[in-house]
mmCIF file of the N, C-alpha and C atoms, coordinates in Angstrom:
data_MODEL
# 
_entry.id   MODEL 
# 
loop_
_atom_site.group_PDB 
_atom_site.id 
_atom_site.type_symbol 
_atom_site.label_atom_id 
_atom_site.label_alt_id 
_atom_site.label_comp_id 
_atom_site.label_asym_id 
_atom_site.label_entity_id 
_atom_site.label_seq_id 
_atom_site.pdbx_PDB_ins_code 
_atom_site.Cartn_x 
_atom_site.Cartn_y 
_atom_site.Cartn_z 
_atom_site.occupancy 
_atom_site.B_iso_or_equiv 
_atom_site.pdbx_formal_charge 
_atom_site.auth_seq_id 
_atom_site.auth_comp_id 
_atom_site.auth_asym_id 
_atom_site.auth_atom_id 
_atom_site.pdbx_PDB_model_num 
ATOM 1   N N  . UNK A 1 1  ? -78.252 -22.056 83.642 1.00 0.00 ? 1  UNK A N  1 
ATOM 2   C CA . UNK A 1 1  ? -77.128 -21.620 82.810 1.00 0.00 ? 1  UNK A CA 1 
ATOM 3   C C  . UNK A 1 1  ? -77.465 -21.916 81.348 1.00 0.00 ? 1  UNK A C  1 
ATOM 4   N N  . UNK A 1 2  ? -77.285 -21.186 80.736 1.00 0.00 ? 2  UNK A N  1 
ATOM 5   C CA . UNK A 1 2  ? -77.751 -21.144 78.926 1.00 0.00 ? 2  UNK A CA 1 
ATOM 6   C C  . UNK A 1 2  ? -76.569 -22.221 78.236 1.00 0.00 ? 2  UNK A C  1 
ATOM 7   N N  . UNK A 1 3  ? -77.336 -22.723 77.624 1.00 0.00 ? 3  UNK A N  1 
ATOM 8   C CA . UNK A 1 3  ? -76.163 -23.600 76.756 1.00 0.00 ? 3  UNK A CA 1 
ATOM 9   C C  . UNK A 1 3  ? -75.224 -22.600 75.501 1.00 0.00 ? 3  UNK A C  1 
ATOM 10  N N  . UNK A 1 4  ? -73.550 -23.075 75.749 1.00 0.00 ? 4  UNK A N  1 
ATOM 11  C CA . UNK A 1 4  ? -72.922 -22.113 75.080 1.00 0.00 ? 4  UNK A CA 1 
ATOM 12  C C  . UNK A 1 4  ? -73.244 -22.151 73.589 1.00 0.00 ? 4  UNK A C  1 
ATOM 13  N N  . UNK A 1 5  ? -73.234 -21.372 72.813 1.00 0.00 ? 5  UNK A N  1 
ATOM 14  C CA . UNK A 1 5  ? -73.249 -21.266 71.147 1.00 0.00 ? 5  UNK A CA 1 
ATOM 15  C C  . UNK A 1 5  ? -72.532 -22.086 70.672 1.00 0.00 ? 5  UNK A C  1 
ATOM 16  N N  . UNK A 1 6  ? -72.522 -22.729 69.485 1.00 0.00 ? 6  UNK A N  1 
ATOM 17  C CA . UNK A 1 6  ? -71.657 -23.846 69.115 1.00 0.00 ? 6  UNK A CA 1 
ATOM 18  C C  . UNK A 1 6  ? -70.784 -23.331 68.155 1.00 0.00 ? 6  UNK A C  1 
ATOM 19  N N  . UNK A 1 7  ? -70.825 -21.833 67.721 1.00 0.00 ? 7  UNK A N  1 
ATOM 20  C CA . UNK A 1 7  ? -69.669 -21.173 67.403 1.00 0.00 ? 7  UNK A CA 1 
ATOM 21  C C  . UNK A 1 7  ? -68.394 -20.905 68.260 1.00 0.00 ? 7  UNK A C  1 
ATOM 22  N N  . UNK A 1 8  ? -68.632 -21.279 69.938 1.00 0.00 ? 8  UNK A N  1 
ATOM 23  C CA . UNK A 1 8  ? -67.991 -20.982 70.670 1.00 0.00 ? 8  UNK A CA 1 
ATOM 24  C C  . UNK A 1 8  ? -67.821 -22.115 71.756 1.00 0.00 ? 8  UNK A C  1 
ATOM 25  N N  . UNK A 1 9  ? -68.056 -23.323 71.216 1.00 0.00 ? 9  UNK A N  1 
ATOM 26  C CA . UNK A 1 9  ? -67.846 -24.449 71.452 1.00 0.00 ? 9  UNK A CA 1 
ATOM 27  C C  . UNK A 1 9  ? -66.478 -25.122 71.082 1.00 0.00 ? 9  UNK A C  1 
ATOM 28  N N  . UNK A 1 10 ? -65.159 -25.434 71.855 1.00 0.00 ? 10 UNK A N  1 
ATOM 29  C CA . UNK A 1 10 ? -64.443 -25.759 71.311 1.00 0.00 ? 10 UNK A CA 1 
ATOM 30  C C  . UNK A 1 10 ? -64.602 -27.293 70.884 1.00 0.00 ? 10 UNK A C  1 
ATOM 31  N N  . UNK A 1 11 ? -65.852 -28.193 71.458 1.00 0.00 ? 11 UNK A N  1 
ATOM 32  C CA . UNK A 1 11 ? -65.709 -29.329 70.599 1.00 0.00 ? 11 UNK A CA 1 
ATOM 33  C C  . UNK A 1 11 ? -67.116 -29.772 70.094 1.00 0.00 ? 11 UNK A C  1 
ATOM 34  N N  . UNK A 1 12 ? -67.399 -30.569 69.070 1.00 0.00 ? 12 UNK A N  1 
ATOM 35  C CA . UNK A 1 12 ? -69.041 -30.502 69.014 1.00 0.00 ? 12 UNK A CA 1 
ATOM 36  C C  . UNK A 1 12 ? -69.435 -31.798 68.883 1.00 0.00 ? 12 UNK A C  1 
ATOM 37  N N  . UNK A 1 13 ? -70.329 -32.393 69.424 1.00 0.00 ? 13 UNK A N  1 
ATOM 38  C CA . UNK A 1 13 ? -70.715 -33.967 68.914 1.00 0.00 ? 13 UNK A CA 1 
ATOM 39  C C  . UNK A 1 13 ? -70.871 -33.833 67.200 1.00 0.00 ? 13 UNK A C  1 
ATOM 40  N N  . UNK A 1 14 ? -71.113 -35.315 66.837 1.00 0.00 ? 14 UNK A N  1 
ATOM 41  C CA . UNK A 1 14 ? -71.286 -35.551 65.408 1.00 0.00 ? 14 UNK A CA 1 
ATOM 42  C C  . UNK A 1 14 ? -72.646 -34.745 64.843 1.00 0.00 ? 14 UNK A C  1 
ATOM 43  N N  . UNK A 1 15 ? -73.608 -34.787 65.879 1.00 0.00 ? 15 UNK A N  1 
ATOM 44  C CA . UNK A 1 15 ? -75.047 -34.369 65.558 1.00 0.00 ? 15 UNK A CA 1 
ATOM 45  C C  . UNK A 1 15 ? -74.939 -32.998 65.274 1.00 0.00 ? 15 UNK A C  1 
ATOM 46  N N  . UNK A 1 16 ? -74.387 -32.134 66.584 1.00 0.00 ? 16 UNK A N  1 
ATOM 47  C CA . UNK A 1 16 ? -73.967 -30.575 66.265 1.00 0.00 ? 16 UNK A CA 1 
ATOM 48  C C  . UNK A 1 16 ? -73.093 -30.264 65.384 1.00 0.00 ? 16 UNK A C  1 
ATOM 49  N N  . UNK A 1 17 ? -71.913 -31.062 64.731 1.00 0.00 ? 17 UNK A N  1 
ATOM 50  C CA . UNK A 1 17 ? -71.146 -30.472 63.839 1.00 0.00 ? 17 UNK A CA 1 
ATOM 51  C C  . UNK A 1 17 ? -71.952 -30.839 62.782 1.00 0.00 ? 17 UNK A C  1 
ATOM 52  N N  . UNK A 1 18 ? -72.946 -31.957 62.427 1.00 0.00 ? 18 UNK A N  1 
ATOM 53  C CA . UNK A 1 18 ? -73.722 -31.796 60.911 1.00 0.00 ? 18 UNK A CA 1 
ATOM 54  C C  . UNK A 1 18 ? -74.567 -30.925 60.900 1.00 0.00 ? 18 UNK A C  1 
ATOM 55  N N  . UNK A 1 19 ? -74.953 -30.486 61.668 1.00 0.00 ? 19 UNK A N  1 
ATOM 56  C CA . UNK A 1 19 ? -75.760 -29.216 61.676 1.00 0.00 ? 19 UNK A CA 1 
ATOM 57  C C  . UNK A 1 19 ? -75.237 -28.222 61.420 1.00 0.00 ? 19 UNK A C  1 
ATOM 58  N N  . UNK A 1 20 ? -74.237 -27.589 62.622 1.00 0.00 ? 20 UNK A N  1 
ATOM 59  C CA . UNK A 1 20 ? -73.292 -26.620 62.044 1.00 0.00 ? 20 UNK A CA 1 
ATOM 60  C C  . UNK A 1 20 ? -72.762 -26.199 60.777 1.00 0.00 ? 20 UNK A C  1 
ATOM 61  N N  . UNK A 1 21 ? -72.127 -27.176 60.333 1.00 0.00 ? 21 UNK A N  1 
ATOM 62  C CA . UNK A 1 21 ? -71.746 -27.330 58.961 1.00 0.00 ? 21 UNK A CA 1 
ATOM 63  C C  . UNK A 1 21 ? -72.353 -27.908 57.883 1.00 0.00 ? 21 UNK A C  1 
ATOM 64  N N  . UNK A 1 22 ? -73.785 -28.025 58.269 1.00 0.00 ? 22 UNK A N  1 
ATOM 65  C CA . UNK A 1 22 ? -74.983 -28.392 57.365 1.00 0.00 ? 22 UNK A CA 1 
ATOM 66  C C  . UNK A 1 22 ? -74.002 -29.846 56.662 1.00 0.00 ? 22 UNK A C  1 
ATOM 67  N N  . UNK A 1 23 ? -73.907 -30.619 57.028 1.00 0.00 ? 23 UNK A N  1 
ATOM 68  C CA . UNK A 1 23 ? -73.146 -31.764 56.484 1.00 0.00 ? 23 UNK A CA 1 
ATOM 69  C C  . UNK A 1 23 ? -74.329 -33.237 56.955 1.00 0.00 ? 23 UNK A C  1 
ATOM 70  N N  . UNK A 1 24 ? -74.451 -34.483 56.473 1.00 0.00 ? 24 UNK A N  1 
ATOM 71  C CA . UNK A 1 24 ? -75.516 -34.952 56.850 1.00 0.00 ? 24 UNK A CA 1 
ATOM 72  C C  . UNK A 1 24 ? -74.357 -36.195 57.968 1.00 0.00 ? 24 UNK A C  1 
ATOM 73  N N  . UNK A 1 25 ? -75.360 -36.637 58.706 1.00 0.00 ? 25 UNK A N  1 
ATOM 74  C CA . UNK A 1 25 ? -74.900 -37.226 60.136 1.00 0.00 ? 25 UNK A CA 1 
ATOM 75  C C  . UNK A 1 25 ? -74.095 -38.255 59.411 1.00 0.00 ? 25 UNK A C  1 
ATOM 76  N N  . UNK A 1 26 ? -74.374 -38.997 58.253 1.00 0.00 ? 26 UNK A N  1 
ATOM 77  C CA . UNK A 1 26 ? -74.125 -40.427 58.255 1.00 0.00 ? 26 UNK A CA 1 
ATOM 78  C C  . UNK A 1 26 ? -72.386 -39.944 57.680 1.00 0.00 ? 26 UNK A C  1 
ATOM 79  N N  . UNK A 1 27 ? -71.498 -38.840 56.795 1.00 0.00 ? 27 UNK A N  1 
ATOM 80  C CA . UNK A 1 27 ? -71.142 -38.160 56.221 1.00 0.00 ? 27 UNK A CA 1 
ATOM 81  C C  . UNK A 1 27 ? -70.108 -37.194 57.656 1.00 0.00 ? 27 UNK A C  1 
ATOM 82  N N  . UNK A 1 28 ? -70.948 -37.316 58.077 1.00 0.00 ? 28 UNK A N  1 
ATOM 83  C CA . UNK A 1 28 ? -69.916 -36.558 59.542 1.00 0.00 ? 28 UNK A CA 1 
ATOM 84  C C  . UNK A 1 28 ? -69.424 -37.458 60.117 1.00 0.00 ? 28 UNK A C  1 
ATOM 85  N N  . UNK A 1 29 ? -70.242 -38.608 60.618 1.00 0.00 ? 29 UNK A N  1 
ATOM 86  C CA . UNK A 1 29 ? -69.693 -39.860 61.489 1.00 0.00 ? 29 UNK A CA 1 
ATOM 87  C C  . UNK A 1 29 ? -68.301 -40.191 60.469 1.00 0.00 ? 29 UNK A C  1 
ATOM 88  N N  . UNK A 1 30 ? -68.352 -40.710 59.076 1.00 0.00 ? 30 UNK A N  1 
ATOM 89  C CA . UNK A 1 30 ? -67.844 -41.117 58.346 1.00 0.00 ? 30 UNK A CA 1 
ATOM 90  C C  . UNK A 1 30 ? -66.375 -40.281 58.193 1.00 0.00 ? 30 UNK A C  1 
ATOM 91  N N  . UNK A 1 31 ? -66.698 -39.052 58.030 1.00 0.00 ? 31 UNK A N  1 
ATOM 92  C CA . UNK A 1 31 ? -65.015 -38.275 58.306 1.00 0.00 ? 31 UNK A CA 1 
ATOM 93  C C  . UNK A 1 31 ? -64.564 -38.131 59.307 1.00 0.00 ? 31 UNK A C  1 
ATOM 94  N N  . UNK A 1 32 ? -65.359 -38.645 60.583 1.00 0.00 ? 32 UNK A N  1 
ATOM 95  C CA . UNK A 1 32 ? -64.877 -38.501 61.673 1.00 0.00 ? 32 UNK A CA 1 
ATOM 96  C C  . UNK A 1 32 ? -63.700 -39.598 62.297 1.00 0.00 ? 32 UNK A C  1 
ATOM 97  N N  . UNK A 1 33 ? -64.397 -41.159 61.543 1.00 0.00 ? 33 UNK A N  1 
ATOM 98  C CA . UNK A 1 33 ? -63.791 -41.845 61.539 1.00 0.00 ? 33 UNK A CA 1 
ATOM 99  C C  . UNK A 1 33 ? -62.413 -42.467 60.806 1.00 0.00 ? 33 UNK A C  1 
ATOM 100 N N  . UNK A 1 34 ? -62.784 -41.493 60.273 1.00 0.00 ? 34 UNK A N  1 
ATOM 101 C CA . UNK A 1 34 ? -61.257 -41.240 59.189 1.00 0.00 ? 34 UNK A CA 1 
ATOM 102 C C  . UNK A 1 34 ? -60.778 -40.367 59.150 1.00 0.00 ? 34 UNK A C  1 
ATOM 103 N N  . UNK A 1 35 ? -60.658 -39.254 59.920 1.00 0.00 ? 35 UNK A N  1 
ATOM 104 C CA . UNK A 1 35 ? -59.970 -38.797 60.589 1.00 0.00 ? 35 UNK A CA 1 
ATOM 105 C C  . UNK A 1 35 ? -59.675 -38.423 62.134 1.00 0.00 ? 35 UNK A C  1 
ATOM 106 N N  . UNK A 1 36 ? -59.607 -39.594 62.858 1.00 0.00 ? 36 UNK A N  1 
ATOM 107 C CA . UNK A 1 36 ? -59.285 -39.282 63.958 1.00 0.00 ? 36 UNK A CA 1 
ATOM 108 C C  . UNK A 1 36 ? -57.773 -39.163 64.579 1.00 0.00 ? 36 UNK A C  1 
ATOM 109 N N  . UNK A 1 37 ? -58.153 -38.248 65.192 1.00 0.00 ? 37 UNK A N  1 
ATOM 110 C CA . UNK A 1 37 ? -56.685 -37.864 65.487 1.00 0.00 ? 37 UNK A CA 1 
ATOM 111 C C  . UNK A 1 37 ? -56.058 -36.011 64.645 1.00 0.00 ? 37 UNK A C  1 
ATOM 112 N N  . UNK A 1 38 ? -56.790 -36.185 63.762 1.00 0.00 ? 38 UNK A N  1 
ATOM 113 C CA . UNK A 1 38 ? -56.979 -35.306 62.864 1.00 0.00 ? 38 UNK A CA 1 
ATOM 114 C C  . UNK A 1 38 ? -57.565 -34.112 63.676 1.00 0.00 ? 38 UNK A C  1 
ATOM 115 N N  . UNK A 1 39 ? -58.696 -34.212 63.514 1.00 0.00 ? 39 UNK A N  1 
ATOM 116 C CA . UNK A 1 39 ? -59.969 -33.120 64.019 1.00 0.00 ? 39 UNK A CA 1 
ATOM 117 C C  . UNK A 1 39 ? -61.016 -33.794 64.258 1.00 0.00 ? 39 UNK A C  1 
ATOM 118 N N  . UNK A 1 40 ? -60.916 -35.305 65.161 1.00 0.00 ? 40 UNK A N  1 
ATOM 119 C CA . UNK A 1 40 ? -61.752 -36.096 65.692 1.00 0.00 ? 40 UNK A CA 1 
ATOM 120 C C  . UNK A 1 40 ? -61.070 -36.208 66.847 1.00 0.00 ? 40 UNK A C  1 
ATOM 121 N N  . UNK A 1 41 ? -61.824 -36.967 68.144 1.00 0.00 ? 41 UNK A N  1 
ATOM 122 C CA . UNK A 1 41 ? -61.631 -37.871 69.393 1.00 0.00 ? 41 UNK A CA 1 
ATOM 123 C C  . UNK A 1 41 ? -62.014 -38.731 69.745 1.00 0.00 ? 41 UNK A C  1 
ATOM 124 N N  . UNK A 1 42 ? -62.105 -39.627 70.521 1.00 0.00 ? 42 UNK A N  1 
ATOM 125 C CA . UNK A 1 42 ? -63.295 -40.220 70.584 1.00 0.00 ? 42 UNK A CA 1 
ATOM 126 C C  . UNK A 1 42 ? -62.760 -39.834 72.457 1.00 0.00 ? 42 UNK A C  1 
ATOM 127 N N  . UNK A 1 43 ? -64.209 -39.617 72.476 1.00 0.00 ? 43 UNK A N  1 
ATOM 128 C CA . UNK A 1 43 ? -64.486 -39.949 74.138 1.00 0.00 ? 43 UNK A CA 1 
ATOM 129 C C  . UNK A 1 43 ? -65.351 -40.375 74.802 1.00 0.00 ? 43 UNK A C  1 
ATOM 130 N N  . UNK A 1 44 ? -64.878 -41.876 75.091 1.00 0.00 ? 44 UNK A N  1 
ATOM 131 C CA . UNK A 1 44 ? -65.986 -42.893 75.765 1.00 0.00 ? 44 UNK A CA 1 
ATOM 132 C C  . UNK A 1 44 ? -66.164 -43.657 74.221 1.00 0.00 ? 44 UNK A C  1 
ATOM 133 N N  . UNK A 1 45 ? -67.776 -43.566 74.002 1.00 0.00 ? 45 UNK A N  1 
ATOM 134 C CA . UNK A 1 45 ? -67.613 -44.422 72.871 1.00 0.00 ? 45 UNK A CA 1 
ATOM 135 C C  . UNK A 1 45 ? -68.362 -43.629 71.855 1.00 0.00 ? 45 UNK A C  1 
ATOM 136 N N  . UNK A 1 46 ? -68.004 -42.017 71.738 1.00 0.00 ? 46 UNK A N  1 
ATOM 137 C CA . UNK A 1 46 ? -68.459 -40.882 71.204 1.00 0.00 ? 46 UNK A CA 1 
ATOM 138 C C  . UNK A 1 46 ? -67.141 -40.175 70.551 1.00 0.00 ? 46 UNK A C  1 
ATOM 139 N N  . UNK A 1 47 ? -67.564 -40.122 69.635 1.00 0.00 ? 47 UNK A N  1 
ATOM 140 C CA . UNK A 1 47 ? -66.875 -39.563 68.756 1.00 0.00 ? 47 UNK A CA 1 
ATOM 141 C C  . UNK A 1 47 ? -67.071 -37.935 68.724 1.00 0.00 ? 47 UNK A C  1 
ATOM 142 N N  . UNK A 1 48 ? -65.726 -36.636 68.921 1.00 0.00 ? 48 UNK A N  1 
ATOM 143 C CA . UNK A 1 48 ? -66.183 -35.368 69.436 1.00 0.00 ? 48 UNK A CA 1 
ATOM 144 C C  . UNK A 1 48 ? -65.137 -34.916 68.309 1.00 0.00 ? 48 UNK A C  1 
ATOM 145 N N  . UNK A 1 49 ? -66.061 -33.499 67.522 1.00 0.00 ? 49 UNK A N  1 
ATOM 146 C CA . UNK A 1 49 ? -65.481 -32.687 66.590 1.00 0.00 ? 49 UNK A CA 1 
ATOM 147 C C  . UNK A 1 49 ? -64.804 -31.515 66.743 1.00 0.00 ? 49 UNK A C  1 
ATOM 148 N N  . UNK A 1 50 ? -63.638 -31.617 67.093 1.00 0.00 ? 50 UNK A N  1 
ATOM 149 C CA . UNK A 1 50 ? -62.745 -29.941 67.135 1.00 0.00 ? 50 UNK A CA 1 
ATOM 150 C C  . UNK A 1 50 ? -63.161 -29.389 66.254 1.00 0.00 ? 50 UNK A C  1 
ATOM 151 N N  . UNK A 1 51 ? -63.691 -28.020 66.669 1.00 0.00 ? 51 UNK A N  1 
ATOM 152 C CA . UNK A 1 51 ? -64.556 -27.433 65.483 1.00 0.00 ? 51 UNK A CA 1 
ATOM 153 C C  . UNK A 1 51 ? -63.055 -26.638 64.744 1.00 0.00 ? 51 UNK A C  1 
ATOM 154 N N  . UNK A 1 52 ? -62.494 -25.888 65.387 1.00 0.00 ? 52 UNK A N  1 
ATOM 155 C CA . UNK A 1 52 ? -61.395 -25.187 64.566 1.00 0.00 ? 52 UNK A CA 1 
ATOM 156 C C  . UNK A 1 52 ? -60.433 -26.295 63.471 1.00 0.00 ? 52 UNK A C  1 
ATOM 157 N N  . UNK A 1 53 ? -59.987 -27.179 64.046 1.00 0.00 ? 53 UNK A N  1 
ATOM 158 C CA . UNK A 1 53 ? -59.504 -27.903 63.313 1.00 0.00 ? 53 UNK A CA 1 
ATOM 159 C C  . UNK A 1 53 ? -60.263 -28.353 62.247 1.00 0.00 ? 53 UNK A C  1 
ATOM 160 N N  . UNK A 1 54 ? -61.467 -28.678 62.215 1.00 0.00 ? 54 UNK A N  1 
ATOM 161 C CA . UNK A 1 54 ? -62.661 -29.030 61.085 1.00 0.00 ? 54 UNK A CA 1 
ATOM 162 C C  . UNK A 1 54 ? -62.754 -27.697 60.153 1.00 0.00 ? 54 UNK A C  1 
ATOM 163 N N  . UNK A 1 55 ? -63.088 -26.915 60.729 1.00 0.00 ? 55 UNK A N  1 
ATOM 164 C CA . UNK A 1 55 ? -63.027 -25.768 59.942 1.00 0.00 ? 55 UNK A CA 1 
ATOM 165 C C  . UNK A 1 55 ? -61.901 -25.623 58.838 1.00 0.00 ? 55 UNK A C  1 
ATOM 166 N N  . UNK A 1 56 ? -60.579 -25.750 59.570 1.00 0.00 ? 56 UNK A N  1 
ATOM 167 C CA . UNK A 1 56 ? -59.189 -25.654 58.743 1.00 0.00 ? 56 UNK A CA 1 
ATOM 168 C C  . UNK A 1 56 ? -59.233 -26.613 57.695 1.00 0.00 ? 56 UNK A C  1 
ATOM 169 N N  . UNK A 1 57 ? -59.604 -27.981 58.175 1.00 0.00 ? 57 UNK A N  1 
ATOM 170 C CA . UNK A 1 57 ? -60.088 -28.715 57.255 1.00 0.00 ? 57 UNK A CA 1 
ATOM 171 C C  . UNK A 1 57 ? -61.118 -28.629 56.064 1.00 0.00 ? 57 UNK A C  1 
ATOM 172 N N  . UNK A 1 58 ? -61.364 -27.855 55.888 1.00 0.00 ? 58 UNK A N  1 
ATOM 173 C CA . UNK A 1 58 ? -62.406 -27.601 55.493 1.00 0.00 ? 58 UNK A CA 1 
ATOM 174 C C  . UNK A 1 58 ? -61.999 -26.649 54.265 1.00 0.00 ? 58 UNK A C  1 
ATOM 175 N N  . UNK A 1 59 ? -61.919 -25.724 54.849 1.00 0.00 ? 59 UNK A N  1 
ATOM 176 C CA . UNK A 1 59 ? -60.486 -24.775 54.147 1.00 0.00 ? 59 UNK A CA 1 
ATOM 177 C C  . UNK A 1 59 ? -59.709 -25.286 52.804 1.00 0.00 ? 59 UNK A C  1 
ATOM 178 N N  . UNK A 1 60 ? -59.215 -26.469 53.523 1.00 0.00 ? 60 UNK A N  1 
ATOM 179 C CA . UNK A 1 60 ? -57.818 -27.235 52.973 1.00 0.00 ? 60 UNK A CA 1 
ATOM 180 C C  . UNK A 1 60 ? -58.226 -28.369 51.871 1.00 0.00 ? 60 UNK A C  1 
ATOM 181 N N  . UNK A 1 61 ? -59.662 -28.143 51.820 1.00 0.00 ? 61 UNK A N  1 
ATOM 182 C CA . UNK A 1 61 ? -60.107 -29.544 50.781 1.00 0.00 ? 61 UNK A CA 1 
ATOM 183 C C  . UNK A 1 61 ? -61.296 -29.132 50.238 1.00 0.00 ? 61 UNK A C  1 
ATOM 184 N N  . UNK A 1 62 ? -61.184 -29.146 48.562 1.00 0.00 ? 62 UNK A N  1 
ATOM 185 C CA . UNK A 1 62 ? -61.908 -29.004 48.188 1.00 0.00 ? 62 UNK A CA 1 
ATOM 186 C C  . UNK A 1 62 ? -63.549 -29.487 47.908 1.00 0.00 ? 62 UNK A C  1 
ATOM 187 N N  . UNK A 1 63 ? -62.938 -31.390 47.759 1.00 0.00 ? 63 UNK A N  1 
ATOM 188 C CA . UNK A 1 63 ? -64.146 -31.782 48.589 1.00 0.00 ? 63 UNK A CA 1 
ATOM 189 C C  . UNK A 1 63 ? -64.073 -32.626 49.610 1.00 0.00 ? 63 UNK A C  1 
ATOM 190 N N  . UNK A 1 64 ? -65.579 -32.955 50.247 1.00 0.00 ? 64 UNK A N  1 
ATOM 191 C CA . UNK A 1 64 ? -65.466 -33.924 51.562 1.00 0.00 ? 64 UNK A CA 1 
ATOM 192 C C  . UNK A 1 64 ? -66.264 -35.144 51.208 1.00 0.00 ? 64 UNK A C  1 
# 
């Protein structure tokens, strides 16, 4: 089975959303953790990026 596109991923680890969003890991972890609950999760002891909600975020602020 092919791994799905991460455009069509509804959630992405920290590693795939700095990539995605060309953002650097240390910088993703870091908004992740400040915003959780937001457009973060944690599951287990992993932190997982709602990409739509990040996106909106994203949107909504000029910077990060």
């Amino acid at each position: 089975i092919p791994a799905e596109p991460l455009f069509r991923s509804y959630t992405l680890s920290i590693k795939e959303a700095a990539t995605y969003f060309n953002i650097g890991l240390k910088k993703m972890r870091r908004l992740a953790e400040e915003n959780l609950g937001t457009f973060a999760v944690i599951s287990g002891n992993r932190y997982l990026i709602i990409r739509v909600k990040f996106e909106e975020f994203l949107c909504n602020n000029s910077s990060i």
